[in-house]
Backbone of each chain as nested JSON, in Angstrom:
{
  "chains": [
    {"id": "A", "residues": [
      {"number": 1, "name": "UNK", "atoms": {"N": [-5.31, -15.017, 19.671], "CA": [-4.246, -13.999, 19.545], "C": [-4.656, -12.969, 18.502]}},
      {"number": 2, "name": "UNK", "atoms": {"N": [-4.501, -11.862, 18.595], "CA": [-4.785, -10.907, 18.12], "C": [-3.594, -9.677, 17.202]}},
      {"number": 3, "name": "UNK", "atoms": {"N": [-2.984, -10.799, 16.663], "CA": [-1.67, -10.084, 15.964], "C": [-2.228, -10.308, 14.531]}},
      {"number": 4, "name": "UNK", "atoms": {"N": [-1.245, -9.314, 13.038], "CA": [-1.844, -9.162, 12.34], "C": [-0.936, -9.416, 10.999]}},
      {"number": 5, "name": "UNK", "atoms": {"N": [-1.598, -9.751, 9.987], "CA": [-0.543, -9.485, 8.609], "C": [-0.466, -8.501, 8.306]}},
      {"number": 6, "name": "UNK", "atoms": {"N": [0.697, -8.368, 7.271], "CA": [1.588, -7.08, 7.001], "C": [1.275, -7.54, 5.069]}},
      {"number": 7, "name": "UNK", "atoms": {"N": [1.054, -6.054, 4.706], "CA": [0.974, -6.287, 3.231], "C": [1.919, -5.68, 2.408]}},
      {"number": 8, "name": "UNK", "atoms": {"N": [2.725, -5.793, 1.626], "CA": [3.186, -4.315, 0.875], "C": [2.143, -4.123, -0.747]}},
      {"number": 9, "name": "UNK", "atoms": {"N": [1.532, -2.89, -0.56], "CA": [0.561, -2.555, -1.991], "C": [1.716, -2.613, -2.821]}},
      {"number": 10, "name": "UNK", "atoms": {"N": [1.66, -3.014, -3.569], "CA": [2.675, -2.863, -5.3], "C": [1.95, -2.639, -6.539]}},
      {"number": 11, "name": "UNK", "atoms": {"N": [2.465, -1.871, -7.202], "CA": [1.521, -2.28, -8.278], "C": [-0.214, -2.602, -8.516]}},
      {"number": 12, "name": "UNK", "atoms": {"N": [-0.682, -1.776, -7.286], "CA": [-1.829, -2.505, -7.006], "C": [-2.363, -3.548, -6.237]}},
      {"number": 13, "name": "UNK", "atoms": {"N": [-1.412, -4.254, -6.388], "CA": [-1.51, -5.806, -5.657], "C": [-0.698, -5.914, -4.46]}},
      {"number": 14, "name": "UNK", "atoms": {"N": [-1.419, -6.486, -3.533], "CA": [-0.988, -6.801, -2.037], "C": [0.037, -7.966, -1.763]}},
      {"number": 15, "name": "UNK", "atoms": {"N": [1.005, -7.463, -1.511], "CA": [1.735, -8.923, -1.606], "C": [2.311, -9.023, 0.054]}},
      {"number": 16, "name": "UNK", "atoms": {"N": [1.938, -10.638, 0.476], "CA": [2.165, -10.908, 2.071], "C": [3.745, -10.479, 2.679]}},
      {"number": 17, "name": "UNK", "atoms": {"N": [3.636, -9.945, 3.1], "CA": [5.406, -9.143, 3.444], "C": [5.44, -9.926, 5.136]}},
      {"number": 18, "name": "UNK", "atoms": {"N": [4.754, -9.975, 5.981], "CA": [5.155, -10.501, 7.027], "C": [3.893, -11.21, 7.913]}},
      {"number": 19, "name": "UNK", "atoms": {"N": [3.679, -12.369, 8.133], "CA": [2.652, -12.587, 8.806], "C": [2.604, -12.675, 10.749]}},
      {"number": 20, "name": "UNK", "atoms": {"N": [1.778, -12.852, 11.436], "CA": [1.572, -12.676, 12.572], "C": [2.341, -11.519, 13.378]}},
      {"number": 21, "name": "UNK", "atoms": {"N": [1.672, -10.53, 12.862], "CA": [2.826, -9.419, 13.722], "C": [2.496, -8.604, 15.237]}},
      {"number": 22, "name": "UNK", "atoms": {"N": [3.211, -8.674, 16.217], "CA": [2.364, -7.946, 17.328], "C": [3.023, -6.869, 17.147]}},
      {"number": 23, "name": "UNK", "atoms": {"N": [3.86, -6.15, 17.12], "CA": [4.925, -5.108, 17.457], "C": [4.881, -4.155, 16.209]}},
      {"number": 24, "name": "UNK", "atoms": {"N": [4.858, -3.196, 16.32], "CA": [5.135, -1.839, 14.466], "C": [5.243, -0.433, 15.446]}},
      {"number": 25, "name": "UNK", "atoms": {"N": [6.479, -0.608, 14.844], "CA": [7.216, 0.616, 15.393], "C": [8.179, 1.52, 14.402]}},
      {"number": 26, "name": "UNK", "atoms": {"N": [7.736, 2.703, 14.344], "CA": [8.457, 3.297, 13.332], "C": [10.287, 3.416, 13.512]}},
      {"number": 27, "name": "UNK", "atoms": {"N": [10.854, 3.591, 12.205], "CA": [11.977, 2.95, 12.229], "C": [12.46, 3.854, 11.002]}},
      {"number": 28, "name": "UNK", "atoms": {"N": [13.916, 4.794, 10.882], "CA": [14.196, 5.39, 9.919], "C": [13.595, 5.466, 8.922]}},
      {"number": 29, "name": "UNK", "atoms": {"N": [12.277, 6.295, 8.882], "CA": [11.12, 6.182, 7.786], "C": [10.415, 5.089, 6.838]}},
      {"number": 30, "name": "UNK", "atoms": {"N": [10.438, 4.169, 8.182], "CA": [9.403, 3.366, 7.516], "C": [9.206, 2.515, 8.95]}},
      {"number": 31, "name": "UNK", "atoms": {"N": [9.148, 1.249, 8.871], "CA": [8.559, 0.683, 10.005], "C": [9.474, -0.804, 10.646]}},
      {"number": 32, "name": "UNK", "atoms": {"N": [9.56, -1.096, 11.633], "CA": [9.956, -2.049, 12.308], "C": [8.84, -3.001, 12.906]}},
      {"number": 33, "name": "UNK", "atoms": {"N": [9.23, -4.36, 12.24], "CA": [7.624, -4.943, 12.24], "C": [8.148, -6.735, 13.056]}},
      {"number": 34, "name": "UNK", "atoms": {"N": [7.356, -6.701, 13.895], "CA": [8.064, -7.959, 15.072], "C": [6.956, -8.541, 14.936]}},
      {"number": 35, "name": "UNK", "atoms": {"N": [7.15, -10.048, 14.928], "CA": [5.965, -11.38, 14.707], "C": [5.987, -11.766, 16.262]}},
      {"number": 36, "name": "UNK", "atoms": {"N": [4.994, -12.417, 16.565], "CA": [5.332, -13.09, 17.966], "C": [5.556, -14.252, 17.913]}},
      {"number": 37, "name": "UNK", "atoms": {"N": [6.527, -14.515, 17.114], "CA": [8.178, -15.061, 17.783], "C": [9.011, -14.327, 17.514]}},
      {"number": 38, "name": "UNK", "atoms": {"N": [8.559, -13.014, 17.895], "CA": [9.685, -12.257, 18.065], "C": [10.835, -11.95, 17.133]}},
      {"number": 39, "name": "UNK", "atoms": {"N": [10.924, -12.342, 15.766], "CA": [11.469, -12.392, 14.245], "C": [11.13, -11.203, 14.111]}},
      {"number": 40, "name": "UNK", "atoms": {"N": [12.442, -10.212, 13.79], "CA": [11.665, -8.731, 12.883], "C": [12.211, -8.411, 11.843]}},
      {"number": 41, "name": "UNK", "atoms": {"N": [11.358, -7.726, 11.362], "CA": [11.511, -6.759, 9.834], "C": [11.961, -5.559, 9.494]}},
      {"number": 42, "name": "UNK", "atoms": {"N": [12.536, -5.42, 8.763], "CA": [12.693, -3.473, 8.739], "C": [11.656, -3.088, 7.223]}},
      {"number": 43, "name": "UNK", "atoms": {"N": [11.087, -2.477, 6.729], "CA": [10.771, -2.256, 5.637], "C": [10.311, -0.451, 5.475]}},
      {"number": 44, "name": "UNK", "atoms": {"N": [11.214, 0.332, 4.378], "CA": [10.525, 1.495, 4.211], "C": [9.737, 1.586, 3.43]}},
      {"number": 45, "name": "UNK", "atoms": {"N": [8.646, 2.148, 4.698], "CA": [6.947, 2.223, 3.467], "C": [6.175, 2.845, 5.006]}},
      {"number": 46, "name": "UNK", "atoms": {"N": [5.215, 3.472, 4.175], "CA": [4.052, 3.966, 5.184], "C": [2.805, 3.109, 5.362]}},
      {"number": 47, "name": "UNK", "atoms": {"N": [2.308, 3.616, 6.162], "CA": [0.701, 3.22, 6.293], "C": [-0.196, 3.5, 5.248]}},
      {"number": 48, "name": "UNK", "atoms": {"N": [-0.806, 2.511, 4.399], "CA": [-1.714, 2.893, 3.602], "C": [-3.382, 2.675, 4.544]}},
      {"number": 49, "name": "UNK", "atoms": {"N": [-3.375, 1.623, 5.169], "CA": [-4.58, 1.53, 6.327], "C": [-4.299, 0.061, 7.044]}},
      {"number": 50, "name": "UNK", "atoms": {"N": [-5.151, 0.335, 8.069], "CA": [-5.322, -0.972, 9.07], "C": [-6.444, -1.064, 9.328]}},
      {"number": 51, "name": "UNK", "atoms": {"N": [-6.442, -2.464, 9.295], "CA": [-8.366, -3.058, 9.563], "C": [-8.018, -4.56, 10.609]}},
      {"number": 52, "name": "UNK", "atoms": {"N": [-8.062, -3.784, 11.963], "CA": [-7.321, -4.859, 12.467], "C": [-8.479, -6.074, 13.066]}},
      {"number": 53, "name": "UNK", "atoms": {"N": [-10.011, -5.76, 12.712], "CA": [-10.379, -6.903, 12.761], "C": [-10.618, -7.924, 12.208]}},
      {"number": 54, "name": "UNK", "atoms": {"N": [-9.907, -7.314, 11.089], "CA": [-9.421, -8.568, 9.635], "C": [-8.004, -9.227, 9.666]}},
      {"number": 55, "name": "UNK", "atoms": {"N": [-7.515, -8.612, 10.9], "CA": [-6.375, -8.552, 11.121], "C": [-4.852, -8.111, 9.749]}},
      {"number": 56, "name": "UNK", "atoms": {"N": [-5.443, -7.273, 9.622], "CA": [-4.561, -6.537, 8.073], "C": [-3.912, -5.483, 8.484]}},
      {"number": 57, "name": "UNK", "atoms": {"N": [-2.306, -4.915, 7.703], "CA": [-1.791, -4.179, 7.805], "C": [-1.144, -3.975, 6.455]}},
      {"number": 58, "name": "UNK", "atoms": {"N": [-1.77, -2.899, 5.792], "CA": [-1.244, -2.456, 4.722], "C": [-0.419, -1.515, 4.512]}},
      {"number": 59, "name": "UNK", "atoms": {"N": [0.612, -1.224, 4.024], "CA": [1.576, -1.144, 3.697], "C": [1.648, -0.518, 2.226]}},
      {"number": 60, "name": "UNK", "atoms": {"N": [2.579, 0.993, 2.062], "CA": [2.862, 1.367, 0.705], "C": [4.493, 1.53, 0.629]}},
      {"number": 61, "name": "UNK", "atoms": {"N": [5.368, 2.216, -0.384], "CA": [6.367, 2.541, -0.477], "C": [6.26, 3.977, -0.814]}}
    ]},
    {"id": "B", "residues": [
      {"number": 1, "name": "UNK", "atoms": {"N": [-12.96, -10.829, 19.338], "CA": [-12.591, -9.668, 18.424], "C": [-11.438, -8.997, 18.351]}},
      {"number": 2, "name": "UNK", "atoms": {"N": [-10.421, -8.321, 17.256], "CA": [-9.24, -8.02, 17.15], "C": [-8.831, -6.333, 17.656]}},
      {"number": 3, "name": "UNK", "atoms": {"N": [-9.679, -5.506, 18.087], "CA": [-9.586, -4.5, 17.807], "C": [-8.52, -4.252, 19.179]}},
      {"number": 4, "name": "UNK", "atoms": {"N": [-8.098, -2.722, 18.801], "CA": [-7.677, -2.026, 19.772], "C": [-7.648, -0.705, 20.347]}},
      {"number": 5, "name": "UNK", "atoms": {"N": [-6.783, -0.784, 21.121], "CA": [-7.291, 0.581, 22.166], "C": [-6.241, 2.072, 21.906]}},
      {"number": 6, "name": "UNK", "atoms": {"N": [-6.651, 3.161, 21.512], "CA": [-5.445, 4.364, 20.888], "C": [-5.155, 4.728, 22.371]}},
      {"number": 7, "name": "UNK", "atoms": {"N": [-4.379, 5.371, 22.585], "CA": [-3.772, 5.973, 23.479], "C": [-2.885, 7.031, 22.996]}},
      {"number": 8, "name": "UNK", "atoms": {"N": [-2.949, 8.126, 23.736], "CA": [-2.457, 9.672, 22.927], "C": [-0.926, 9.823, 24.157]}},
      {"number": 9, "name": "UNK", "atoms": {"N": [0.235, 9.667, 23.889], "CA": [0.615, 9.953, 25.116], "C": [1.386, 11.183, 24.766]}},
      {"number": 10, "name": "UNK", "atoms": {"N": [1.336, 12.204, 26.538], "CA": [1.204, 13.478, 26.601], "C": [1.96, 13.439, 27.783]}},
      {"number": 11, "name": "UNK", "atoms": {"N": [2.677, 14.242, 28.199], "CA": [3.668, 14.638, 29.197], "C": [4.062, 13.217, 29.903]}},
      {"number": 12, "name": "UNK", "atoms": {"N": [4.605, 12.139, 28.934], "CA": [5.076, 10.595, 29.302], "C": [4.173, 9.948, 30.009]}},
      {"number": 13, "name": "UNK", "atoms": {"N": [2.358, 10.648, 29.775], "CA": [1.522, 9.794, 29.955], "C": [0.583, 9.215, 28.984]}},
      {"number": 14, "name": "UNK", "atoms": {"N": [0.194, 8.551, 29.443], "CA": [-0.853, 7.302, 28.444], "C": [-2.494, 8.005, 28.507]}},
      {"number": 15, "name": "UNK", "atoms": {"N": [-2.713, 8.535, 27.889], "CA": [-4.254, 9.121, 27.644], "C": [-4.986, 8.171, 26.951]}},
      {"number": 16, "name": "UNK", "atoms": {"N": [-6.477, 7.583, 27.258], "CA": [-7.49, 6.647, 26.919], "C": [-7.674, 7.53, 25.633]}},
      {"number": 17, "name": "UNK", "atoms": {"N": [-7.803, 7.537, 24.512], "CA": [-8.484, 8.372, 23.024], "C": [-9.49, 7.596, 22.588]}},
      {"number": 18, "name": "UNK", "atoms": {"N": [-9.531, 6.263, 22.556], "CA": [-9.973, 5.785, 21.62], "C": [-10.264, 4.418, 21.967]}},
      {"number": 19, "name": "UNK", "atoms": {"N": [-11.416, 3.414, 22.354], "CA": [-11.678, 2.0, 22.589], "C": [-11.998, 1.184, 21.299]}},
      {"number": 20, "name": "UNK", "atoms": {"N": [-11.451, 0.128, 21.084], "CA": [-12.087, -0.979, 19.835], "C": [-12.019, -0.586, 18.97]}},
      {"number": 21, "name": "UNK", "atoms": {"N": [-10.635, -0.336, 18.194], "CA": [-10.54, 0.506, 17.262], "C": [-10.482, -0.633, 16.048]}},
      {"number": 22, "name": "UNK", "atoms": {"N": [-11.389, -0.528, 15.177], "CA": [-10.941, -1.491, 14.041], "C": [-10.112, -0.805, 12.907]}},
      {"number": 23, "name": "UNK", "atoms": {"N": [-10.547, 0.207, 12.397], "CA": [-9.243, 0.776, 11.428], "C": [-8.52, 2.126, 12.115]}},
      {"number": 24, "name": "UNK", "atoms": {"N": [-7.881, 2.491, 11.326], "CA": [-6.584, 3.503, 11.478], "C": [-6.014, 3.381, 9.947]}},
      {"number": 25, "name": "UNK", "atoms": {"N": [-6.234, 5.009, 9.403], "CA": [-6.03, 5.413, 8.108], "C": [-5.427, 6.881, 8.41]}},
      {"number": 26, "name": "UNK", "atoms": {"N": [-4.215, 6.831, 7.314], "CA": [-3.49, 8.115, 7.63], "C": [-4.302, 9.557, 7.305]}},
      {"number": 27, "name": "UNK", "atoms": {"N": [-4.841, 10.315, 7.235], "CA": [-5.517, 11.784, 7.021], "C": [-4.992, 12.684, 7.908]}},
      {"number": 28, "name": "UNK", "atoms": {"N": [-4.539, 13.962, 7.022], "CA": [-3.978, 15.338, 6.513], "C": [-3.129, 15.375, 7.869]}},
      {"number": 29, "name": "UNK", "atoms": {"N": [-2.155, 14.768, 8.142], "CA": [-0.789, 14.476, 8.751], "C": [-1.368, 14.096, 10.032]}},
      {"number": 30, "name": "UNK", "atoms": {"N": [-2.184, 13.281, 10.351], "CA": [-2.583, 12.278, 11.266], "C": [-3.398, 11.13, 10.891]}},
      {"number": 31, "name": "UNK", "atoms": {"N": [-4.292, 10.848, 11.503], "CA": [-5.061, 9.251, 11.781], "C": [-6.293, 9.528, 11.96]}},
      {"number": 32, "name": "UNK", "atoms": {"N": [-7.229, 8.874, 10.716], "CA": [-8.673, 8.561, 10.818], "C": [-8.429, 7.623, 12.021]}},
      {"number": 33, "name": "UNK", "atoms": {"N": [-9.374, 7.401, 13.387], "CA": [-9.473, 6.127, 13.762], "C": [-11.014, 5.675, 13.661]}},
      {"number": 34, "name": "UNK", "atoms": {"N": [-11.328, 4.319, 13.599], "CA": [-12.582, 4.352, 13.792], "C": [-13.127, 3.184, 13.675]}},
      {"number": 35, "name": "UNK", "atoms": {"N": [-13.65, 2.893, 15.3], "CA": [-14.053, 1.989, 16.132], "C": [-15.211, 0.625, 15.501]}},
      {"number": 36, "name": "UNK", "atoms": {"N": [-15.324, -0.228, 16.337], "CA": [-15.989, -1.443, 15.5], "C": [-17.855, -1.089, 15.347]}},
      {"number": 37, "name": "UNK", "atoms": {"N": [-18.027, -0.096, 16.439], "CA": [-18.854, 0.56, 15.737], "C": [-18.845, 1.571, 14.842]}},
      {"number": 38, "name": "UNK", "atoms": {"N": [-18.282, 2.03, 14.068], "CA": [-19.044, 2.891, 12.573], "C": [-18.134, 4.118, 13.718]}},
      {"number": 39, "name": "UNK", "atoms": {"N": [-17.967, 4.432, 14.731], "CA": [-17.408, 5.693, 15.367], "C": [-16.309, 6.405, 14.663]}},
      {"number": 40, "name": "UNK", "atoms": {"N": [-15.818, 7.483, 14.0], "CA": [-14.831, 8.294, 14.16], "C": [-13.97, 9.201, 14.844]}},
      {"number": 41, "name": "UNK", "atoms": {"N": [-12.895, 9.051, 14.759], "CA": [-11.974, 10.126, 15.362], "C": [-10.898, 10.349, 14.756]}},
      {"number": 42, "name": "UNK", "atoms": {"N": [-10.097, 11.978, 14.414], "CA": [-9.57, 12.407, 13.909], "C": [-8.696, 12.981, 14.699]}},
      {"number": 43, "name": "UNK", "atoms": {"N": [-7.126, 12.56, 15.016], "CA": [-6.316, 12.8, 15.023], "C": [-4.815, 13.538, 14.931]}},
      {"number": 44, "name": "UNK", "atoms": {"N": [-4.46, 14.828, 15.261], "CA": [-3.18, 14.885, 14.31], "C": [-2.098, 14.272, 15.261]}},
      {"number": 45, "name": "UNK", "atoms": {"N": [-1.489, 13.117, 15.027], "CA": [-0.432, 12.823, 15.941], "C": [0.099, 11.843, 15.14]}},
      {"number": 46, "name": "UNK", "atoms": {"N": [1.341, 11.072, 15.356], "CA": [2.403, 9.86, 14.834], "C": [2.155, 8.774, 15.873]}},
      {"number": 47, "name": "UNK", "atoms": {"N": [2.123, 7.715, 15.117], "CA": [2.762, 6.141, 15.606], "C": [3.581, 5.947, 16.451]}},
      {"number": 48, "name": "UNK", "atoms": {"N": [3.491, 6.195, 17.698], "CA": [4.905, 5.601, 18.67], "C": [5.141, 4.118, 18.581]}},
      {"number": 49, "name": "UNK", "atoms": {"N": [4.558, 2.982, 18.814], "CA": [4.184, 2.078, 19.083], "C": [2.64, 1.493, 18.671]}},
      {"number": 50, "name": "UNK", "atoms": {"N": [2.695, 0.151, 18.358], "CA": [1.748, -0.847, 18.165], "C": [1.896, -2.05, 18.723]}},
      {"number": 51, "name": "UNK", "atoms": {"N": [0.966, -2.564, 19.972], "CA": [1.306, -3.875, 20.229], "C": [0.257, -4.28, 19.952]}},
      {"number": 52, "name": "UNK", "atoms": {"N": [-0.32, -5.225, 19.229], "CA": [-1.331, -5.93, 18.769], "C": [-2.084, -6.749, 19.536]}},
      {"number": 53, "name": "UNK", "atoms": {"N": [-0.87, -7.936, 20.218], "CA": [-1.488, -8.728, 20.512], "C": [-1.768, -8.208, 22.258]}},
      {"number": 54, "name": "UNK", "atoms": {"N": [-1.65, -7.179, 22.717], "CA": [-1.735, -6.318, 23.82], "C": [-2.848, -5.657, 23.433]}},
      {"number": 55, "name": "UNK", "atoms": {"N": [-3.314, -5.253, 22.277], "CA": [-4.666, -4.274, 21.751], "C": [-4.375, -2.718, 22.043]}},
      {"number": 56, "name": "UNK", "atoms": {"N": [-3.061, -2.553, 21.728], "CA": [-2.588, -0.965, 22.18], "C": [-1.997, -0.444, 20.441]}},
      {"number": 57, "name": "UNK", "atoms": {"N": [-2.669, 0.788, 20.889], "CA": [-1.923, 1.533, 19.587], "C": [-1.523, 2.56, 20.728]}},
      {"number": 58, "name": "UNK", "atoms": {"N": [-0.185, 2.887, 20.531], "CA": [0.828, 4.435, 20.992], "C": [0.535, 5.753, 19.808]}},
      {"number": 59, "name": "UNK", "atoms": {"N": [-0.285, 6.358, 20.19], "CA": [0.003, 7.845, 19.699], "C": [0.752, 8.639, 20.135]}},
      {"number": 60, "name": "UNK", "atoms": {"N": [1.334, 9.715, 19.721], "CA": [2.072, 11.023, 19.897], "C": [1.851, 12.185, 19.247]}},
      {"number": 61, "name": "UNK", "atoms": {"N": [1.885, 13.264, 20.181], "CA": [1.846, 14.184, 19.077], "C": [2.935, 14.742, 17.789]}}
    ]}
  ]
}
């Protein structure tokens, strides 16, 4: 499976905000983030980068 | 391998942009993309959609 973690940068530091995610869909300025089980997130923050064959999704505010 | 496939969509169609994309980084109000080989492409468009475990990224302009 090819779904990915979600990070939020803080302070520098990456902290795990949501793991196995298939779904990111933007969402009143920031993002809507669905795991496959289908569990979702709301979080406002942008894209800082994706490296999805590390399967990573980083995340700023 | 995790990567995925961009797609630009344009008059509610799905345009091929981009194969095996390993990152996606925001630049000057669009998206570095760039493939698991070393490839670039530069972008100006928004996030419609991400399905991961499908290997689709949704662009827009």
């Amino acid at each position: 499976m090819c779904e990915a973690n979600a990070y939020l940068l803080k302070n520098g530091k990456e902290e795990l905000l949501m793991e196995k995610i298939d779904k990111l869909v933007p969402h009143e300025g920031g993002f809507m983030l669905e795991n496959i089980f289908g569990q979702r997130k709301f979080i406002k923050a942008k894209i800082k980068e994706m490296e999805l064959v590390d399967h990573k999704i980083i995340l700023e505010e």
